[in-house]
N, C-alpha and C positions, 0 to 999 in steps of 0.2 A: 419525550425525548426528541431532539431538535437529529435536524440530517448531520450526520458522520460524516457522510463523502466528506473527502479534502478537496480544496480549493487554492488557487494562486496567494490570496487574500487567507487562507490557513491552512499549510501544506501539512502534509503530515499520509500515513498509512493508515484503510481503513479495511481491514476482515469480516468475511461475514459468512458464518453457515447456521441455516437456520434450524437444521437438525440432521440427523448422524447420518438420514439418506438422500440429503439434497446439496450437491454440489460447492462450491466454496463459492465466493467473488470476494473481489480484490480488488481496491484501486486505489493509486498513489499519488503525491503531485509534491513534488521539491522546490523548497522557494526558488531554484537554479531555472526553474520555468520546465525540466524534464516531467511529463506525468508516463502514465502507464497504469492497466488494468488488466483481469484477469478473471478466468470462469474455469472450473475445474479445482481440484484439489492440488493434483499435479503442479498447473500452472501457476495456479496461487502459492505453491511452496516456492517456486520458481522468482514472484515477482515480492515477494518477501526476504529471500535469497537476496534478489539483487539490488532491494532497496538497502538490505544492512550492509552489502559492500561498498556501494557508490553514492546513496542519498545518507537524509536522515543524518547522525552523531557522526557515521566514516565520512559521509562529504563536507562535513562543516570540521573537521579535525578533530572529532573525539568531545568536542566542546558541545 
């Protein structure tokens, strides 16, 4: 399996917990050039949270 992270060049949302006692991570990058990342569960709900309000289908119009 090739790397997940996203990139400028293929944006997108990428999750990861590797199992039930290790922590979340998180990291994001919008073709708009916004990225963001995250560690924690909490925070990762967080940076999930704000990528389906502003990136991702809600910033390109549902499209």
């Amino acid at each position: 399996m090739g790397d997940l992270t996203p990139t400028q060049a293929s944006p997108g949302l990428h999750i990861s917990k590797p199992s039930p006692d290790a922590p979340a991570t998180g990291s994001a990058v919008c073709h708009c050039g916004a990225s963001a990342s995250a560690t924690g569960d909490a925070q990762v709900q967080g940076l999930v949270q704000g990528w389906e309000a502003n990136h991702g289908a809600a910033h390109r119009g549902g499209k």
